[in-house]
C-alpha positions in Angstrom: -17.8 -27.0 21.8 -14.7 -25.3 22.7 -13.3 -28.1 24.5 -14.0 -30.4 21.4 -12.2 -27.6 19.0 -9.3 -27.7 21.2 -9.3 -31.7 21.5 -9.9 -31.6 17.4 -7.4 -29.0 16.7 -4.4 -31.1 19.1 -5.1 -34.6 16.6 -4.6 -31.9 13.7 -1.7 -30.7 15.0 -0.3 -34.1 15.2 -1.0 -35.6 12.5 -0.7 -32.5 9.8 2.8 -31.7 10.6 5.0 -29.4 12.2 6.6 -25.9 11.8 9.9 -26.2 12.8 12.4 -22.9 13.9 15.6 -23.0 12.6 18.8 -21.4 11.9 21.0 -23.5 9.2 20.0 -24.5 5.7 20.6 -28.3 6.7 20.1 -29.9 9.7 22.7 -32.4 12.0 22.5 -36.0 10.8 21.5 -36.5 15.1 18.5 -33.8 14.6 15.1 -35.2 15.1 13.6 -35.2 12.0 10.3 -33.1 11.8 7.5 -33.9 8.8 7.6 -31.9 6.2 5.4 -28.4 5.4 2.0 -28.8 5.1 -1.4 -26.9 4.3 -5.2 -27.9 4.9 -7.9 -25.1 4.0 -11.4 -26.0 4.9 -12.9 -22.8 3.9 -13.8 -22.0 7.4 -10.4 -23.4 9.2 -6.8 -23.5 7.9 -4.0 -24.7 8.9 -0.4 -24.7 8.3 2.7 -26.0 9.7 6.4 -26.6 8.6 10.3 -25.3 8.9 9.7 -21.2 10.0 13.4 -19.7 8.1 14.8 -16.8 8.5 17.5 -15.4 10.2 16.9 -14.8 14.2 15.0 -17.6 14.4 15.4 -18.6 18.3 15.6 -22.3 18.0 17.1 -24.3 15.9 15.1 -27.2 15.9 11.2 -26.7 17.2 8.1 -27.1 15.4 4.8 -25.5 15.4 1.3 -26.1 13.9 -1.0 -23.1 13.1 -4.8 -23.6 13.5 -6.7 -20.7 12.5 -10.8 -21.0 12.7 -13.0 -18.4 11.0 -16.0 -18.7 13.4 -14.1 -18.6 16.6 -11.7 -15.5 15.3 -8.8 -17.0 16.2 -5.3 -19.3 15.5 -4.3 -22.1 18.0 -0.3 -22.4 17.9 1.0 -25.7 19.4 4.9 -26.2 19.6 7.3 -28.8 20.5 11.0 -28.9 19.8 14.5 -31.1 20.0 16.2 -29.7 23.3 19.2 -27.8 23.0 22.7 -29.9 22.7 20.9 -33.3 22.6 20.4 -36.4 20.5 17.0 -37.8 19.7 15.4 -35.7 23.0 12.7 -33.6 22.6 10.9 -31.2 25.0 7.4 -31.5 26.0 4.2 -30.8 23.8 3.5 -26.8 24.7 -0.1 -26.3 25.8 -1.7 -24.3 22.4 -1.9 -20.7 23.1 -4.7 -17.9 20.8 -3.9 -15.5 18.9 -7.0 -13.4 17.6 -7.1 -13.1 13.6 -7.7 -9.8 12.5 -7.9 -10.6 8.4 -10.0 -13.3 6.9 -10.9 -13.3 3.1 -10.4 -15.9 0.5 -7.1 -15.1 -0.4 -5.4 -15.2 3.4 -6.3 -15.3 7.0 -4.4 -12.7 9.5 -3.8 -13.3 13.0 -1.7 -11.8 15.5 -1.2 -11.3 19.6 -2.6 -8.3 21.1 0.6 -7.3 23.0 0.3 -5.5 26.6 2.4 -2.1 27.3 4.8 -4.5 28.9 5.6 -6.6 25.7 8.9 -6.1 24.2 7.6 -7.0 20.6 4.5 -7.8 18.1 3.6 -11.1 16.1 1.7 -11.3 13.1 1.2 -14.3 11.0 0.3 -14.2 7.5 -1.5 -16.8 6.0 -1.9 -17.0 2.4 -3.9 -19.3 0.8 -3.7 -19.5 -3.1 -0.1 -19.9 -2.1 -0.5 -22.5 0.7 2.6 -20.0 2.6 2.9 -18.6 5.8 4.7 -15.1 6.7 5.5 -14.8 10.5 6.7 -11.1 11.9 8.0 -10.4 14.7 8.8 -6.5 14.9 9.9 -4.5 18.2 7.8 -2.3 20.5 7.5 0.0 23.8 11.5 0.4 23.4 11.7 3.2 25.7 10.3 0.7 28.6 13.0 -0.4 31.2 11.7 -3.9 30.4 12.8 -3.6 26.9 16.4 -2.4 27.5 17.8 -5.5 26.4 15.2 -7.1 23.9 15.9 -7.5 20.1 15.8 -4.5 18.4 15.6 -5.9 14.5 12.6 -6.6 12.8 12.3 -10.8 12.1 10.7 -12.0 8.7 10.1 -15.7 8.6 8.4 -18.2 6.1 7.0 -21.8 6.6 8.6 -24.2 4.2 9.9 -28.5 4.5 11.4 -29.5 7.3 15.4 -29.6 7.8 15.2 -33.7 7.9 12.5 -33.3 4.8 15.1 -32.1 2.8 17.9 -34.0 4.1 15.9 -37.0 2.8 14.9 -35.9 -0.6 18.6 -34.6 -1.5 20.3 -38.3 -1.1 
């Protein structure tokens, strides 16, 4: 069963989309384009994928998908991304990691990691529903540890919305 979900939830991945991490409004006319935000809610999945904006975004040109299924308590993320400085190159489809939800109603699903004393910051991923959006946190901890002397200190909120190359296209 679980092996199936995982299969299942890859063939969603790729076909529903992507959520992308950038930086700029636009992107470069030699960015891979990424296909635009999307949102599937099956009652007892949901998924959503797109452009993640905001500033501090890492990359400027990844995507993810976001899988999140009610019985299993938990959100597959999948992500891929245009390597830094090239043209047309991407890297290589990440293995899907878990996060564990810790919210699930009819009006959004909650999921975040469960971060070990040794982690230099917290995600949590807001899905709402009604709204077919996605809020993605990233906020700082244990920053007192040696480890964390040089980790980001600021408190990262970014939303899901159409890819870079989405809106490229729809504004000529």
């Amino acid at each position: 069963m679980i092996h199936a979900a995982r299969i299942g939830f890859m063939a969603l991945a790729m076909t529903l989309g992507s959520v992308l991490w950038v930086n700029s409004a636009w992107c470069a006319d030699d960015d891979i384009t990424f296909a635009p935000k999307n949102f599937a809610d099956f009652g007892d999945s949901v998924g959503i994928s797109g452009t993640l904006t905001g500033d501090g975004v890492l990359f400027r040109n990844n995507t993810y998908s976001i899988w999140c299924i009610k019985d299993r308590a938990e959100c597959l993320i999948a992500s891929i991304g245009q390597m830094a400085g090239s043209k047309n190159l991407i890297g290589r489809l990440d293995y899907p990691y878990s996060m564990p939800t810790t919210k699930w109603t009819a009006y959004e699903v909650v999921t975040g990691d469960d971060p070990s004393e040794w982690s230099c910051f917290k995600t949590t991923i807001t899905i709402e529903r009604k709204s077919q959006t996605a809020l993605w946190v990233q906020e700082p901890i244990n920053q007192a540890k040696p480890a964390c002397q040089n980790s980001d200190t600021k408190i990262h909120k970014w939303t899901i919305e159409d890819s870079l190359g989405e809106k490229r296209m729809n504004r000529k």
